[in-house]
C-alpha positions as CSV (number, residue, x, y, z in Angstrom):
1,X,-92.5,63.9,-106.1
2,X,-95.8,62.4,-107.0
3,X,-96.6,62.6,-110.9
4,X,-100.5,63.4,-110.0
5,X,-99.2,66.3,-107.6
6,X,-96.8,67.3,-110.5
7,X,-99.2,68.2,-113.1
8,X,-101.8,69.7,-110.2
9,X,-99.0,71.7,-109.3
10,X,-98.5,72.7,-112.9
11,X,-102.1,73.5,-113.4
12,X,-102.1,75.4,-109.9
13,X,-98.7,77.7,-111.4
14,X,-101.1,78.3,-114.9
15,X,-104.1,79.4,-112.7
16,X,-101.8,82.5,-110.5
17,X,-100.5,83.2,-113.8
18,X,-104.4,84.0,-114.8
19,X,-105.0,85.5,-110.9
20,X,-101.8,87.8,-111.9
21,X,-102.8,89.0,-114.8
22,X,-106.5,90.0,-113.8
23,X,-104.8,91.7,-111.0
24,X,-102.8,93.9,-113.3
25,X,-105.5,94.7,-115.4
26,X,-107.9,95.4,-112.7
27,X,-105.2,98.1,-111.6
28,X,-105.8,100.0,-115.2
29,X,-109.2,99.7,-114.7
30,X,-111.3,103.3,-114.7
31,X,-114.5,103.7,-112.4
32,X,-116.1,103.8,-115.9
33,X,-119.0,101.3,-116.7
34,X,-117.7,101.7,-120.3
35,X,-114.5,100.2,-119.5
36,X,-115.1,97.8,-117.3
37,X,-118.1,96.2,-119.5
38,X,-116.6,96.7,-123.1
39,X,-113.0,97.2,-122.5
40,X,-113.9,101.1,-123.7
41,X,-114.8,100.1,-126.9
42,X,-111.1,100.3,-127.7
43,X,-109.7,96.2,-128.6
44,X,-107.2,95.9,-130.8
45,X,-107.2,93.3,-133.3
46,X,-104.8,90.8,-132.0
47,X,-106.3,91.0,-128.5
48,X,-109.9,91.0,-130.3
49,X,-109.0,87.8,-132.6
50,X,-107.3,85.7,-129.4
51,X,-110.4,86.9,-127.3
52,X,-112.8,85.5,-129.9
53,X,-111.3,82.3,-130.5
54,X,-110.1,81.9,-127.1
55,X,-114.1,82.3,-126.1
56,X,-115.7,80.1,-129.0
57,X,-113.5,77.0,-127.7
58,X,-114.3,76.1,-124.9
59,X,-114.5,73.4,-122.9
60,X,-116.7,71.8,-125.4
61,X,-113.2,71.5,-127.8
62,X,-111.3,70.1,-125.0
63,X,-113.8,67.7,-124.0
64,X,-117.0,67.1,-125.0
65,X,-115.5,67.5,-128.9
66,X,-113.0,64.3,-128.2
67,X,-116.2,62.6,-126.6
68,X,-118.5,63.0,-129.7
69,X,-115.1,61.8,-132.2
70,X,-114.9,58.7,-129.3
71,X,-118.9,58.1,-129.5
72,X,-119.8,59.0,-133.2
73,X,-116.8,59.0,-135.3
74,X,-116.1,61.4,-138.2
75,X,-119.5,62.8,-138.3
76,X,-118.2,65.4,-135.7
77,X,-116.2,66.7,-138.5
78,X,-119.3,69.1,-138.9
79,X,-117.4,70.9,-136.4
80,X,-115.1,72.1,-139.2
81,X,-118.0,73.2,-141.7
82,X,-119.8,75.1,-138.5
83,X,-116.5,76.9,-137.5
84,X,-115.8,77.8,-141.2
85,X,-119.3,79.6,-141.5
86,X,-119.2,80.9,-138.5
87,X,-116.6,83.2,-140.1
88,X,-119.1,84.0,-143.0
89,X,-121.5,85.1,-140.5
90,X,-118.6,87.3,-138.7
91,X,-117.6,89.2,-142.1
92,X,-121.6,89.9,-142.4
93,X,-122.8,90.6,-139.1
94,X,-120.0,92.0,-137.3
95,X,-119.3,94.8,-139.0
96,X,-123.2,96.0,-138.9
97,X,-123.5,95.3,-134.9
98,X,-120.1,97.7,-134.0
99,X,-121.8,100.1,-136.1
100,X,-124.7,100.1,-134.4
101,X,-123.8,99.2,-131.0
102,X,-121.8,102.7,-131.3
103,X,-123.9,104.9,-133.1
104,X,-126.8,103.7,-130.2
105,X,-124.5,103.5,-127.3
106,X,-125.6,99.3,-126.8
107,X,-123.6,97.7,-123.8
108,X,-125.8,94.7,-124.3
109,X,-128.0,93.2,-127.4
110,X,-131.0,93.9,-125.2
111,X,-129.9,97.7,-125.5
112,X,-129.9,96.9,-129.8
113,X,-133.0,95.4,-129.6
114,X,-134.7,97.8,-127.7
115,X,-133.3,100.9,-129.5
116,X,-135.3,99.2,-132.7
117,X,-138.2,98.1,-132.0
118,X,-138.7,100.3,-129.2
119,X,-141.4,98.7,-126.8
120,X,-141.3,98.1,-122.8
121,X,-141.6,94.4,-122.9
122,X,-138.4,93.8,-125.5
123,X,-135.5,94.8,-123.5
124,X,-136.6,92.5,-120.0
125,X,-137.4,89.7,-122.7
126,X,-133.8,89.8,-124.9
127,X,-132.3,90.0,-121.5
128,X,-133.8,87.4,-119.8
129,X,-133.5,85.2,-122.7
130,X,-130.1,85.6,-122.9
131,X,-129.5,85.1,-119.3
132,X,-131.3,81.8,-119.1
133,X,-130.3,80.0,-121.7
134,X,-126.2,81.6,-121.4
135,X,-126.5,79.5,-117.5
136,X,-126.2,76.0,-119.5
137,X,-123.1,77.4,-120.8
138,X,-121.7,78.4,-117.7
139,X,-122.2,74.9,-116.6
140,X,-120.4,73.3,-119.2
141,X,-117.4,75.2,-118.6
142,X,-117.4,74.6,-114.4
143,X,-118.1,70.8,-115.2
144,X,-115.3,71.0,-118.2
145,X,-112.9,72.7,-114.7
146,X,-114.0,69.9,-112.6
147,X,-113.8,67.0,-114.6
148,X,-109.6,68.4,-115.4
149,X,-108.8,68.8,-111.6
150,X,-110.6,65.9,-110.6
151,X,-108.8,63.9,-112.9
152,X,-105.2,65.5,-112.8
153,X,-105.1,65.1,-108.9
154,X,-105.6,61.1,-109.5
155,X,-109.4,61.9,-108.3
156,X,-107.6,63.0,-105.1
157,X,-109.4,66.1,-105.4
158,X,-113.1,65.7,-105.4
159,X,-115.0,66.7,-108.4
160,X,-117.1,69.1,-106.0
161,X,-114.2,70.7,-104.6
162,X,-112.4,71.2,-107.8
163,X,-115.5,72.8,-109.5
164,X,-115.3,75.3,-107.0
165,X,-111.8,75.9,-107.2
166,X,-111.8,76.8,-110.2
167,X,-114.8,79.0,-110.3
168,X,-113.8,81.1,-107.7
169,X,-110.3,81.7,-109.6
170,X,-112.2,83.1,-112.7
171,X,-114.7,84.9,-110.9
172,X,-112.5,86.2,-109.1
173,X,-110.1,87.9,-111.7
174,X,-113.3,89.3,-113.6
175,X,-114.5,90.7,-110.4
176,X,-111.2,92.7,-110.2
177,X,-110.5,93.3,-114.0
178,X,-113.4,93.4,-115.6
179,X,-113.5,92.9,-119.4
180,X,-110.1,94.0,-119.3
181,X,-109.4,91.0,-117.1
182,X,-111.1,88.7,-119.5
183,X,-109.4,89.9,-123.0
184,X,-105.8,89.7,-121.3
185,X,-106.3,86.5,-120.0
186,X,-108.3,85.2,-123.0
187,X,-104.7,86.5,-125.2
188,X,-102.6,83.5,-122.7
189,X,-105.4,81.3,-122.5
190,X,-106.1,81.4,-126.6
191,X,-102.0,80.5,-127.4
192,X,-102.1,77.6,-124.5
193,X,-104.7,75.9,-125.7
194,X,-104.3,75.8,-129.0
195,X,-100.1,74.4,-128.7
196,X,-101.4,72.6,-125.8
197,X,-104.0,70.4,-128.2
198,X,-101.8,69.8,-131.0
199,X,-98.9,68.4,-128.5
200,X,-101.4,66.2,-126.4
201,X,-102.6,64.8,-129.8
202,X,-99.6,64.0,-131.3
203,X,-97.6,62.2,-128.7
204,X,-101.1,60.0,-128.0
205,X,-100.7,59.1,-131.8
206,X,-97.3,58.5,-132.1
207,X,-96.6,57.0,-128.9
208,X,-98.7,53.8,-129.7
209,X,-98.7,54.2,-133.9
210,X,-95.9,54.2,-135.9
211,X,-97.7,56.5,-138.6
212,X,-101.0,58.4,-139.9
213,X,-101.6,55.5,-141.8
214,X,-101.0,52.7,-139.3
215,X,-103.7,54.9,-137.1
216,X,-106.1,54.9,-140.1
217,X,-106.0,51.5,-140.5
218,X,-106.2,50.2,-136.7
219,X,-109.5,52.6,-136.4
220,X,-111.1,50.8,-139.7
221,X,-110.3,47.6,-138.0
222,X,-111.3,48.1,-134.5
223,X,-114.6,50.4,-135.6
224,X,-115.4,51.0,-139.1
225,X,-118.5,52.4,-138.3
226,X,-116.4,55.6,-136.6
227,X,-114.9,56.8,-140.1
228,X,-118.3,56.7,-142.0
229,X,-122.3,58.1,-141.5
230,X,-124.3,58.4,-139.3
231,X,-121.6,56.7,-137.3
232,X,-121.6,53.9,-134.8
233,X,-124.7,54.6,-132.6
234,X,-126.9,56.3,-135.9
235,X,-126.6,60.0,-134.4
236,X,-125.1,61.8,-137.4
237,X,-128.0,61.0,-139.7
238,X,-127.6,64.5,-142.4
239,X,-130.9,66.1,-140.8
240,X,-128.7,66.2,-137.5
241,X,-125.7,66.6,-139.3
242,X,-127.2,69.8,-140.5
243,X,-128.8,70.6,-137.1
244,X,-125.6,70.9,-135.6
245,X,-124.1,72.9,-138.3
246,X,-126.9,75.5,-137.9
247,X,-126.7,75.5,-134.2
248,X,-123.4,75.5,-133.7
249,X,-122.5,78.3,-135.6
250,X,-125.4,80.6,-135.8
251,X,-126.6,80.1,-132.6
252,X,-123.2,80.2,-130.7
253,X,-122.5,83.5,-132.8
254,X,-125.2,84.5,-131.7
255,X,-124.5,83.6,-127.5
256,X,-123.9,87.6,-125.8
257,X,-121.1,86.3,-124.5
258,X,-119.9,86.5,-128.3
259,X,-122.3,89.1,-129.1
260,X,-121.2,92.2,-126.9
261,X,-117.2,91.2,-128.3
262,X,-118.4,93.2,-131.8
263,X,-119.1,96.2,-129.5
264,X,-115.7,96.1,-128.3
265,X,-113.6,96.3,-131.5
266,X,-111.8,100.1,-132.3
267,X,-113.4,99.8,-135.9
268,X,-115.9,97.8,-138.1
269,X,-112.9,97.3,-140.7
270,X,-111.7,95.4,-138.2
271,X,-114.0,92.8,-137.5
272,X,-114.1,91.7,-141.4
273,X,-110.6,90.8,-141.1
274,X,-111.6,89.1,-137.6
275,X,-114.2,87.0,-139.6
276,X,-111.4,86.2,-142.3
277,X,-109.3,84.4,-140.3
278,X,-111.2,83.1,-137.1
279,X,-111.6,80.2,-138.9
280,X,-107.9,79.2,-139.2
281,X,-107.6,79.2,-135.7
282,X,-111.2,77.4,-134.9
283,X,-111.4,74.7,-137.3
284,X,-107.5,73.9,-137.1
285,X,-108.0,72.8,-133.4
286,X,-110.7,70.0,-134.5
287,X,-108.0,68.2,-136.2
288,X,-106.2,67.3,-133.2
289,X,-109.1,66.7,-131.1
290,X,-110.8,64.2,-133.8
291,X,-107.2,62.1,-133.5
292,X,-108.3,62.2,-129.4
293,X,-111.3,60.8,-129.9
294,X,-110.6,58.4,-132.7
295,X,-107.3,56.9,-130.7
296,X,-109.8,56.4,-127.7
297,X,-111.3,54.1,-129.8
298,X,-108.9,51.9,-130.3
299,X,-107.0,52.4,-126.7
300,X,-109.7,52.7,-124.7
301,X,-109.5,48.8,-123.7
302,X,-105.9,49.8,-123.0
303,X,-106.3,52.1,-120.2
304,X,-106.1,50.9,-116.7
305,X,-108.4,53.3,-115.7
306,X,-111.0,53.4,-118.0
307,X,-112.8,57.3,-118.0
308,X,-116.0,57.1,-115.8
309,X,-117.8,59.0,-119.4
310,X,-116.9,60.0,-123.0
311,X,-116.3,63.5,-122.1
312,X,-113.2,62.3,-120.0
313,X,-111.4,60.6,-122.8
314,X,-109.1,63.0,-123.2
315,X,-108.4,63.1,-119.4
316,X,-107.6,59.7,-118.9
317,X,-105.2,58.9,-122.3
318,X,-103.1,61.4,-121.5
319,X,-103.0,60.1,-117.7
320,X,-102.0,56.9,-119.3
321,X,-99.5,57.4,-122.0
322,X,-97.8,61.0,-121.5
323,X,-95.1,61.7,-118.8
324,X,-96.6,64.2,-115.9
325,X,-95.1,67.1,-117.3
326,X,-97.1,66.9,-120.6
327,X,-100.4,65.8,-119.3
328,X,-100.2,69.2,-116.8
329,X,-99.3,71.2,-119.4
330,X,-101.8,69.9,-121.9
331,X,-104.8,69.6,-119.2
332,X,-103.4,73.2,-118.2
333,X,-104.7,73.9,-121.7
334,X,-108.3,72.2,-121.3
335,X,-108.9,74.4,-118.3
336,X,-107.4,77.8,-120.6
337,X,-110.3,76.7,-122.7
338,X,-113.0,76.8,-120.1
339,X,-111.8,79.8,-118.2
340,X,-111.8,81.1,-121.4
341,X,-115.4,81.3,-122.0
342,X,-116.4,80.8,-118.8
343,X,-115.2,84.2,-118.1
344,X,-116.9,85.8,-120.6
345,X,-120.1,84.0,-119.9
346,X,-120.0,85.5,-116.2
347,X,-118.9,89.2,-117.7
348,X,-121.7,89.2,-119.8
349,X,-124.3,88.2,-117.5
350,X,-123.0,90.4,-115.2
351,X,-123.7,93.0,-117.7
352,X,-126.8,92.2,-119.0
353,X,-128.4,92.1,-115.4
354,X,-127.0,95.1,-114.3
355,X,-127.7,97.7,-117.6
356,X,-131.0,95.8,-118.6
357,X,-132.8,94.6,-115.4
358,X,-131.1,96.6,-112.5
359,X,-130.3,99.9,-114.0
360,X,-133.3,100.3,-116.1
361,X,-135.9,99.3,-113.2
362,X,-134.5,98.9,-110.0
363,X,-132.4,101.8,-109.6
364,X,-131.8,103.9,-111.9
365,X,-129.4,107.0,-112.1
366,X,-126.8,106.1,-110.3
367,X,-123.1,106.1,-110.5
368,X,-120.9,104.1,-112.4
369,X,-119.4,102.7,-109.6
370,X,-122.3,101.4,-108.3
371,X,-123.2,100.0,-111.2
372,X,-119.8,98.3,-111.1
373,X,-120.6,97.2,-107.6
374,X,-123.6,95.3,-108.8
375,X,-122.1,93.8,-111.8
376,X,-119.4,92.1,-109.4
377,X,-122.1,90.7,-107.0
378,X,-123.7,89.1,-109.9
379,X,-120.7,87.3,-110.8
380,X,-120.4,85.9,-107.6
381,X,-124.3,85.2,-107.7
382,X,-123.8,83.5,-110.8
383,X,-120.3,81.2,-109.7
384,X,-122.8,79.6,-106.8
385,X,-125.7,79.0,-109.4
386,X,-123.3,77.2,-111.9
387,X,-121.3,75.4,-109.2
388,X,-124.8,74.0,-108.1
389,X,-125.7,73.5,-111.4
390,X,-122.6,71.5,-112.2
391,X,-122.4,69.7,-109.1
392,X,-126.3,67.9,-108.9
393,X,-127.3,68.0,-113.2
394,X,-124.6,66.4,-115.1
395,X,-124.9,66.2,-119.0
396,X,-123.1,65.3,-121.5
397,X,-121.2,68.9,-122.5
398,X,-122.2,68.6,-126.2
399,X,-126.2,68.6,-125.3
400,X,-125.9,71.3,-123.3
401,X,-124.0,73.5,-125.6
402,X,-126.7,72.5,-127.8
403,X,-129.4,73.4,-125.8
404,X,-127.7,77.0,-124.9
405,X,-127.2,77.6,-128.9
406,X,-130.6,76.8,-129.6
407,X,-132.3,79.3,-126.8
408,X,-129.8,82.1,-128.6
409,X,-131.1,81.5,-132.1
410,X,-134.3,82.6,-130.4
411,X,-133.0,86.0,-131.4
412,X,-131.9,85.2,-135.1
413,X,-135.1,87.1,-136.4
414,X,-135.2,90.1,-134.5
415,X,-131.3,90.5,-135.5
416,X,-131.7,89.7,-138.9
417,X,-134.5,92.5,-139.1
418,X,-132.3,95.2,-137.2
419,X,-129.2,94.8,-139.0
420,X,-130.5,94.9,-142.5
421,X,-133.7,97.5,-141.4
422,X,-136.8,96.4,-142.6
423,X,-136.2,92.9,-144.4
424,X,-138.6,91.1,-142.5
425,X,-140.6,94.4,-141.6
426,X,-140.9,92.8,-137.9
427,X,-142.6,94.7,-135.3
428,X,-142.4,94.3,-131.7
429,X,-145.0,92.3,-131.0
430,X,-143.8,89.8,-134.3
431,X,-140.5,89.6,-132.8
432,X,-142.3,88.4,-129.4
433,X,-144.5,86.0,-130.7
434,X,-142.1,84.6,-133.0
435,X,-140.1,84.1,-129.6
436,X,-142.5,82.4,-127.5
437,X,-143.7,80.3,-130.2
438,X,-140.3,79.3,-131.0
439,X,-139.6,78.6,-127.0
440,X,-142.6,76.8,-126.6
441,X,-141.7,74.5,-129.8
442,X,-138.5,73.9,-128.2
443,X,-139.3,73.1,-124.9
444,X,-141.5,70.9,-125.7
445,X,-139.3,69.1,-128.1
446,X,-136.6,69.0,-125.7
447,X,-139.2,67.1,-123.2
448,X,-140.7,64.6,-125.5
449,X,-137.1,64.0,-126.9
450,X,-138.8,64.7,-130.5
451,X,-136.5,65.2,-133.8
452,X,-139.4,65.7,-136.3
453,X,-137.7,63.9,-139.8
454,X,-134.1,63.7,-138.1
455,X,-134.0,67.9,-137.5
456,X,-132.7,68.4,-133.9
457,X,-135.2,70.6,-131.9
458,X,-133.6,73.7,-131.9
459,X,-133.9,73.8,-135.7
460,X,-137.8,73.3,-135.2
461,X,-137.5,76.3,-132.6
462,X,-136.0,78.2,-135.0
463,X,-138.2,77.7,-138.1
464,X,-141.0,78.0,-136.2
465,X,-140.1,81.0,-134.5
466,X,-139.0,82.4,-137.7
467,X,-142.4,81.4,-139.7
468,X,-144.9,82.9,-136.7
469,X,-142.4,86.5,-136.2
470,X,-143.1,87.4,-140.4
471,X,-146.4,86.0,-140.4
472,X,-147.8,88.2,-137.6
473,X,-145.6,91.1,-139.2
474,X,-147.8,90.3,-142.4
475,X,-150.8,90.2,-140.2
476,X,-150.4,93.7,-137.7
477,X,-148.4,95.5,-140.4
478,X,-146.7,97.4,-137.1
479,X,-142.9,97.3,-139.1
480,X,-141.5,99.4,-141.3
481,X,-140.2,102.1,-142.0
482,X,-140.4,104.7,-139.0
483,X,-138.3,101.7,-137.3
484,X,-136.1,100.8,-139.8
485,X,-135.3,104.8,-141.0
486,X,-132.6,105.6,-138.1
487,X,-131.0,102.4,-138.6
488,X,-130.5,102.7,-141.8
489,X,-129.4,106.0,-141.3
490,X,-126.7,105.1,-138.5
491,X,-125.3,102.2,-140.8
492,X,-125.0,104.6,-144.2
493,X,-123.0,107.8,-141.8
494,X,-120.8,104.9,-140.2
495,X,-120.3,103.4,-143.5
């Protein structure tokens, strides 16, 4: 047999596995919005924890993390410090959004959002916010799908054809499990990738390096530049180095598809132990991947088929220099990490539409399984958008996960107001122009390609927004406390 049609085939074998299981948990599944949405608000902590870590990595870690290490060396260590905060933020936040989420009956963050600040324009513009900007995400998991069937098949698969393989096998297990579908699969896809990484790393090191410090040393040789800052091409300059810590953890936390995974846990207690130990699993997988990136380095001149970008480094060493077995196993792993999230992504969209555009002023008052009905037709909505998407506007993956983060951290503000009621004393029309100020400032950063003093745009957005949403509060005094009293209320009886 073939050694390309050997790893497809094992790839092929991991994506029924994923079919199967959706199918089983689609079988449990109660006509319930509830439970297909949010799992019935009844996670447990090990399905919660590999459904959260499963979700952050994505293909981003698989991928576009081994490109930035191959491109700009060490300085994508920041990836370690954003992951570490990330669970700071979770033992903070987390607790306060379950609380709320339940004591308000939220599905989506629009739902939070509204509930506070209650005003008719908040709920469309949280939800089409987080639709939007969640889209670029979606297409860096399909082109993360493609680029791994594309290049386990030998390229005998076209890169079209293999994004839309793939697609249709995610959508099509959340169409028949729901959330349920997601957290199961997300518990297998979380374990994969993470053995998967650490053995696709280690036999690319060792099978051309006799040690650590053999590697260390042919890497300062080849390219010092990689091990120190800002790094060969002068992107990790500290303004950017801090830009990506910001966005990266705050505004992926911040991502529904994240988000709406605090509503789902049994118990607030819960989730500080979630934030305790995410990090071991997050920033644990970035060692592996900077050895990727780093050995591409130095091999890359090796390869006989050089990788047609950075984010298919990974990819092509392992095509090069493991036996077939390995390299479907391991590649098996990159595509756990964007079904992973990819999953989630289409879930959540599917939710948002459906409770905060559809239900609320289309038609409401009907039944959940209509409701249901609806959410599943936006998935498949949504697979054609991305596979467009992915298909005609490739990027490189970090820069899109970039822009997506920094279009969530649009909502930083508002959050920050509800969860500890009245510390900004925003009102609803703060919170909006704080928005629009802060998308305008990042749009047009993002089209000029401006980084005012180093600062990546999304940090701009964010101050910006931040600085307009309190200053109008100060000006139209509209906050206070007859929208911060229930809040505070519902956090002290669920305390």
């Amino acid at each position: 047999m073939e050694p390309w049609l050997v790893s497809t085939l094992i790839l092929a074998a991991y994506m029924l596995l994923t079919l199967i299981l959706g199918w089983v948990a689609g079988r449990k599944l109660e006509v319930d919005v509830e439970d297909f949405f949010l799992y019935g608000r009844k996670a447990g902590f090990l399905v919660l924890y590999l459904a959260v870590v499963a979700t952050y990595h994505s293909a981003f870690a698989f991928l576009g993390a081994p490109a930035y290490f191959y491109r700009h060396g060490l300085g994508f260590l920041d990836a370690g410090c954003w992951t570490l905060l990330v669970g700071i933020l979770t033992v903070i936040y987390a607790p306060r959004i379950h609380k709320l989420g339940k004591a308000f009956r939220c599905l989506t963050p629009a739902d939070l959002f509204a509930a506070y600040f209650r005003h008719p324009a908040v709920r469309p513009v949280i939800a089409l916010l987080c639709m939007v900007f969640s889209v670029f995400y979606i297409q860096v998991q399909s082109m993360g799908l493609g680029y791994i069937l594309h290049s386990i098949s030998g390229a005998r698969i076209s890169y079209p054809l293999a994004v839309g393989l793939l697609l249709g096998v995610a959508a099509v297990y959340v169409m028949t499990g729901g959330l349920r579908a997601v957290y199961w699969t997300d518990v297998l896809q979380g374990v994969w990738m993470y053995v998967a990484v650490w053995l696709g790393a280690a036999y690319i090191l060792f099978a051309r390096f006799d040690s650590l410090g053999e590697f260390w040393r042919t890497v300062a040789a080849k390219s010092p530049a990689h091990l120190t800052l800002p790094g060969p091409e002068n992107f990790f300059s500290y303004p950017m180095w801090f830009s990506f810590l910001i966005i990266f953890s705050m505004g992926v936390f911040l991502q529904p598809h994240i988000f709406i995974r605090f509503y789902t846990a049994r118990s607030s207690g819960m989730l500080k132990r979630l934030g305790a130990t995410t990090p071991l699993y997050l920033t644990s997988l970035y060692i592996p991947i900077c050895f990727v990136g780093l050995a591409g380095v130095v091999l890359v001149d090796q390869l006989s088929v050089p990788p047609a970008s950075a984010d298919q480094i990974f990819p092509a060493l392992l095509t090069e220099l493991a036996p077939v077995w390995l390299t479907g196993l391991v590649l098996a792993g990159a595509a756990a990490a964007s079904m992973s999230t990819m999953d989630a992504i289409l879930h959540v969209n599917s939710l948002v539409f459906t409770q905060d555009i559809y239900q609320h002023y289309i038609a409401p008052g009907r039944t959940g399984a209509h409701y249901i009905a609806v959410g599943r037709a936006v998935i498949f909505v949504l697979l054609v958008i991305s596979f467009f998407l992915s298909v005609f506007e490739p990027k490189f993956l970090v820069h899109l996960v970039a822009l997506s983060s920094s279009g969530a951290l649009l909502l930083w503000p508002g959050l920050q107001e509800i969860l500890f009621p009245g510390s900004l004393r925003l009102g609803p029309r703060a919170l909006l122009a704080g928005i629009v100020a802060g998308l305008l400032a990042l749009l047009v950063a993002l089209f000029w390609g401006l980084t005012p003093l180093g600062f990546h745009a999304g940090i701009w957005a964010t101050i910006i927004n931040f600085s307009v949403a309190v200053g109008a509060a100060r000006l139209w005094h509209e906050g206070g406390a007859e929208l911060a009293r229930p809040f505070r209320d519902a956090l002290r009886e669920e305390a």
